[in-house]
N, C-alpha and C positions, 0 to 999 in steps of 0.2 A: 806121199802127197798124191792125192785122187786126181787126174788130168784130164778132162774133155779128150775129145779126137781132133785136140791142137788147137792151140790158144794162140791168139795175132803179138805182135809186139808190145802194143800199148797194153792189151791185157797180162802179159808177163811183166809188164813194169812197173804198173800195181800189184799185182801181188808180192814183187819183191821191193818192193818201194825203191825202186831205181830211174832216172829218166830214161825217155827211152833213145835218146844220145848216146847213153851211154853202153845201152846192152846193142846199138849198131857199131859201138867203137872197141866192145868185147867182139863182135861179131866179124868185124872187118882185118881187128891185127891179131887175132888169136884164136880164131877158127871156132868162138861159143856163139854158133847159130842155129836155127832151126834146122829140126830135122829133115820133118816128115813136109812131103810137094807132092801135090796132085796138079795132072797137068792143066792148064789154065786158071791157074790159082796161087795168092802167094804161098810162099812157105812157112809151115808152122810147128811152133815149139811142141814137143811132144814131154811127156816123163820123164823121159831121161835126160833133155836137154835144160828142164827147170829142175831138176837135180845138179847138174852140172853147173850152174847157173849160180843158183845157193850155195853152194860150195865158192864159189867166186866173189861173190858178193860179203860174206859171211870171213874172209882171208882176207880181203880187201880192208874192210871196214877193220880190221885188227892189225891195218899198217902193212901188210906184206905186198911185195911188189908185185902190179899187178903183173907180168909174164909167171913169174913164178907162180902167185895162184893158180894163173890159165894155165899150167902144165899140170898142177896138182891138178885142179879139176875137169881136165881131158883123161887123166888117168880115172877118170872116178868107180871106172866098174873094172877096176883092181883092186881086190880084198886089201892088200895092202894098204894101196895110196889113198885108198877110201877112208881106211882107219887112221890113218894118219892126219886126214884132214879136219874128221870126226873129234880127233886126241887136240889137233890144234885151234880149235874155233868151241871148245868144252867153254862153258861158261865159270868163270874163276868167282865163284863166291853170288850170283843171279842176281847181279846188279847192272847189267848189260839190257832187260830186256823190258818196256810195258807192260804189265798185265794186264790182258782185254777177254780172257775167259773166249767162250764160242764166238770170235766178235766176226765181222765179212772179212774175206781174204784182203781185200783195198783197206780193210784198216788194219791193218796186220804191216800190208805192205807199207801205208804210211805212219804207224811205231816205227820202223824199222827207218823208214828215212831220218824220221825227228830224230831219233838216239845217231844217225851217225852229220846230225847240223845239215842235211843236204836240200836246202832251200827249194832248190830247181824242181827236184825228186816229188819235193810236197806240193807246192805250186800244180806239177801238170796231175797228181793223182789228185788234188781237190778241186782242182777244174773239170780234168776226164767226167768224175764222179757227177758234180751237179750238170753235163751236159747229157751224159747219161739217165740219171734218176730224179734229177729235180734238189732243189734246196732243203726240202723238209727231209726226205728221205737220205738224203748224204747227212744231215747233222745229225738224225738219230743213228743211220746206222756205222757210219765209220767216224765224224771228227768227235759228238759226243763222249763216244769209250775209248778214245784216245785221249782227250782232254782229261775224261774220269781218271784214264790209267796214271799217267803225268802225275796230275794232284796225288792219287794214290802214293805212286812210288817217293813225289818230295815230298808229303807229310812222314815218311818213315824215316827217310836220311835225311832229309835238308838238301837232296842236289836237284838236280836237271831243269834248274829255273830257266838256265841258257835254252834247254830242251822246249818248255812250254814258252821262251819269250818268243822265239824263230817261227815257232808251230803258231802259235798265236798271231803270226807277222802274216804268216803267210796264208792261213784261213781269210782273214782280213780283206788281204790283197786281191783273193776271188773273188768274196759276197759284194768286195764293193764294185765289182765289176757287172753286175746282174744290174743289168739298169730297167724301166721298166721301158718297153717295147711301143706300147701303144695303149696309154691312158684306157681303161673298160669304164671306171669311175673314178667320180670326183670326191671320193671320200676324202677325209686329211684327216690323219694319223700321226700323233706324237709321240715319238719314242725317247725316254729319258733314262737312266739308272739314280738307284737313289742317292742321298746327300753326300754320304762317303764310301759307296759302292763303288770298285774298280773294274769291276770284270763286265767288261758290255759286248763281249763276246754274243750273248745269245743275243742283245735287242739287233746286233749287225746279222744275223743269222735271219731275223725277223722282218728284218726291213731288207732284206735280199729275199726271202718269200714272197713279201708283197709284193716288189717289184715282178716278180716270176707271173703273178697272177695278176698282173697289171695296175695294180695299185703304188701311188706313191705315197712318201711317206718322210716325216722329217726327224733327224736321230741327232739329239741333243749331246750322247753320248755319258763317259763317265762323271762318277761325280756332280750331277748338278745339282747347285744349291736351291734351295726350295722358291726364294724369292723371283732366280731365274725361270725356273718351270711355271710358276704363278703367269710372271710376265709373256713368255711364250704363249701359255694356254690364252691369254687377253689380247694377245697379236694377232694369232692364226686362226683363232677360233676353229679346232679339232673337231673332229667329232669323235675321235677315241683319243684316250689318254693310256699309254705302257708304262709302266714303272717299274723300273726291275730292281730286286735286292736276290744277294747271293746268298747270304749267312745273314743270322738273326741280327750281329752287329751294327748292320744297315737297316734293316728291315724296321725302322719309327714310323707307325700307325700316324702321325702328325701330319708327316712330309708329306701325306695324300690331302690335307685339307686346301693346300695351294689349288687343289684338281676341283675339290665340291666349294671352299665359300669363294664363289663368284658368282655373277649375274649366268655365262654363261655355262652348265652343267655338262660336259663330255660324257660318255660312255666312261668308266674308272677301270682299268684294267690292272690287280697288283700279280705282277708276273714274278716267277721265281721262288726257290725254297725259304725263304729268311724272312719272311712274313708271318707275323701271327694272324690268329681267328681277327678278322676281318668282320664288319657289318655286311649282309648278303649284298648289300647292290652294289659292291664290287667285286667284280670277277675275278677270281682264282684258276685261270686255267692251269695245267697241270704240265702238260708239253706244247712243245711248238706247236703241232699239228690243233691244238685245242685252242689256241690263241689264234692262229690261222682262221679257223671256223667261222669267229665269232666275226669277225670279217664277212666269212662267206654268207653270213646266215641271212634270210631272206629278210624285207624289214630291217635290217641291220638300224641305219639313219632313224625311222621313227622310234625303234628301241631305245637307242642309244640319248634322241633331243627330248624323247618323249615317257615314254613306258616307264624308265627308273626312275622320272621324275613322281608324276602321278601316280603307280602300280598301287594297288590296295588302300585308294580315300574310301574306306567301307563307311556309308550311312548304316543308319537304324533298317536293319531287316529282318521281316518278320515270316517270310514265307521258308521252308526245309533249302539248304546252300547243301551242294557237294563240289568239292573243291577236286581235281585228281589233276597231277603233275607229272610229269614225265622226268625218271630219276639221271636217263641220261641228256635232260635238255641243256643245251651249249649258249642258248642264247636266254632265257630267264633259267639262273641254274637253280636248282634241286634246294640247295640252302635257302633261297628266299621263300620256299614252302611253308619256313618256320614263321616270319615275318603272316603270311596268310594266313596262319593257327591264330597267332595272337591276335589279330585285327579281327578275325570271323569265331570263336571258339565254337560258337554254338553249330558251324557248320561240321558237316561231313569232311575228312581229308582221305583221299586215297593216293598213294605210293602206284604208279606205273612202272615196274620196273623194267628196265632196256629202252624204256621211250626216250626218245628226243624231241624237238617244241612242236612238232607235230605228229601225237600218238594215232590222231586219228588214220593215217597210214601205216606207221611203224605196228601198233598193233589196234589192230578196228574191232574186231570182237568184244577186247575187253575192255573197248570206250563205251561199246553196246551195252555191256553188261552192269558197267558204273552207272551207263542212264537209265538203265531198264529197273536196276536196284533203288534210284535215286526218287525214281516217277511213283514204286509203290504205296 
C-alpha cells in the first residue's frame, strides 16, 4: 500500500472504512498508533502502521478478539506472524469482498465498512467525503461504485440486501443533511421517481447538489403515481420537472405526459437508465454532473417557460439557412438538431463538435468558418 509521508486519523479511517472512535480506541488500549511526529505537529500514521492497522481490522471483522488481533498485528513484521495473519483473513470462497475495480481509496474504505454493517464507519466517511469534495464528486467517485458493486455482487448470489439496505440508510442520512445555505435563486425544481420506481437514491443525490449550489428543490420521492406528479406540477408551478427510472421496467414514456399536457409547460427532464428514445425536448442527461448543468446554464428560466415551447415555428423561407449546433450543448441538446432538419430541410446543418450552447467561445474559428462558408 503506497503511503504519503503520513496520513491524519480521519484520512486512515477512510481508507479503512473504520470510525475514527475506533482506530483512537485501537490506539489507546493496544498501542495501534501512529508512528511517525514531527515536532509541533500531530502524529501520523505512516506504512507500517496502516499495515498494521489492516491486519486488525481485517481479524476483527472475522470475529476474533480484538486483544488478540492487536498482538497478531503488533507482531506484523514477523515473517511468521505476518503469514499467519495473511493464512487467517484468506478470503474462504471471494464472497467477503465488493468489486469496485481502480475505484478511490474512501470507497474501498467504505465497501469494507458496508460488508461488515458498521453504520457509524459509513456515516462519518460519506459526510468526511462531501465536506471534502462536494456532493457530485463523492457520488460519482465513491457511493456510485459502491452501490454498482452491491448490485453487482446481489445479482450473482441473492445476498447482501442487509448490505445495500444500511448503505442505502445511511447515504440518505448525509445528503438529506446538505440543506441549502443561502437561497442564490428562486428556481423551483421538482424531483419525483417514476410510477413504480424504487430506487430514488440518485434524485436524493440531486437535490443534495442543488442544495450545495444554493438551490432549493422539492423531492416527491419513490414511486409517485402519475396523477400525483400531474397535481404537484399544477401546485407549485416548477420550472424543471426530474423523473427518474432505474430499469426499463419503469421507464413508460406516458408517465411524462402528466409533466407536458398542462396549461403550464416545465423544462422535462427524464433522468436515469430505463428510459427509452424520448422526443428531443426532453432532456436526457446522462450523469449527475449533466443534470446539475442544466441548472447552471445561463437562460436556464427563459429555456426552460420559453425556448421548448416555441423552438423551431419555421415560416416559409426563401433566402440560403445554415443551421450549426454545438454537439456538446447541455442546455438545447445535440438531438433536437434532428427536429431542425425536419422543420428546415432545405437548410444547411452543421455538427460543431466539442461545442457547448455557446460555440461562439468554445470554438470561434470554426463559427467564422460556417459564416464565411454560409455568406458565399
Amino acid at each position: 500500500m503506497n503511503v504519503p509521508a503520513g496520513l491524519t486519523a480521519g484520512e486512515v479511517a477512510r481508507r479503512l472504512g473504520v470510525a475514527v472512535t475506533t482506530l483512537r480506541t485501537w490506539h489507546q488500549r493496544y498501542g495501534l498508533g501512529p508512528s511517525h511526529h514531527a515536532p509541533g505537529q500531530h502524529r501520523r500514521y505512516i506504512e507500517q502502521d496502516l499495515a498494521r492497522l489492516e491486519i486488525m481490522r481485517q481479524l476483527t471483522a472475522r470475529g476474533l478478539p480484538a486483544a488478540e488481533a492487536a498482538r497478531i498485528a503488533l507482531a506484523h513484521d514477523s515473517d511468521t506472524e505476518a503469514n499467519a495473519a495473511r493464512a487467517r483473513t484468506a478470503r474462504d470462497g471471494g464472497g467477503r469482498t465488493i468489486p469496485l475495480g481502480r475505484a478511490d481509496p474512501a470507497a474501498r474504505g467504505l465497501a469494507r465498512a458496508a460488508m461488515r454493517l458498521d453504520g457509524l464507519a459509513m456515516t462519518e466517511t460519506i459526510a468526511a467525503a462531501v465536506r471534502a469534495h462536494g456532493v457530485v464528486r463523492t457520488w460519482d467517485r465513491i457511493l456510485r461504485p459502491v452501490l454498482v458493486g452491491v448490485g453487482e455482487r446481489h445479482a450473482r448470489t441473492g445476498h447482501l440486501v442487509e448490505v445495500e439496505h444500511l448503505l442505502s440508510r445511511s447515504i440518505s442520512e448525509v445528503l438529506a443533511a446538505v440543506t441549502v445555505p443561502q437561497p442564490t435563486t428562486s428556481t423551483r425544481i421538482l424531483l419525483a421517481c417514476a410510477q413504480e420506481e424504487q430506487h430514488s437514491l440518485p434524485l436524493e443525490a440531486l437535490a443534495a447538489a442543488l442544495a450545495e449550489n444554493g438551490c432549493g428543490s422539492r423531492l416527491l420521492g419513490a414511486r409517485t403515481p402519475c396523477a400525483a406528479l400531474a397535481a404537484a406540477i399544477r401546485r407549485t408551478g416548477p420550472t424543471a420537472v426530474v423523473v427518474w427510472s432505474h430499469t426499463p421496467t419503469t421507464g413508460d414514456p406516458g408517465q411524462l405526459e402528466a409533466a407536458t399536457a398542462q396549461r403550464h409547460r416545465p423544462l422535462l427532464v427524464a433522468a436515469g437508465p430505463g428510459w427509452p428514445e424520448l422526443p428531443p425536448h426532453i432532456e436526457r442527461p446522462a450523469t449527475l454532473a449533466d443534470t446539475l448543468a442544466l441548472r447552471r446554464g445561463k437562460g436556464f428560466r427563459s429555456v426552460a417557460k420559453v425556448g421548448r415551447r416555441y423552438a423551431f415555428e419555421a415560416r416559409a423561407i426563401d433566402v440560403p439557412v445554415t443551421v450549426a449546433w454545438g454537439t456538446g450543448d447541455r442546455i438545447l441538446r445535440y438531438a433536437q438538431a434532428e427536429r431542425a432538419r425536419q422543420l428546415l430541410p432545405q437548410a444547411r446543418h452543421v455538427a460543431l463538435d466539442g461545442c457547448g450552447h455557446v460555440p461562439m467561445s468554445d470554438a470561434p474559428d470554426a463559427v467564422v468558418a460556417v459564416i464565411r462558408e454560409t455568406a458565399r
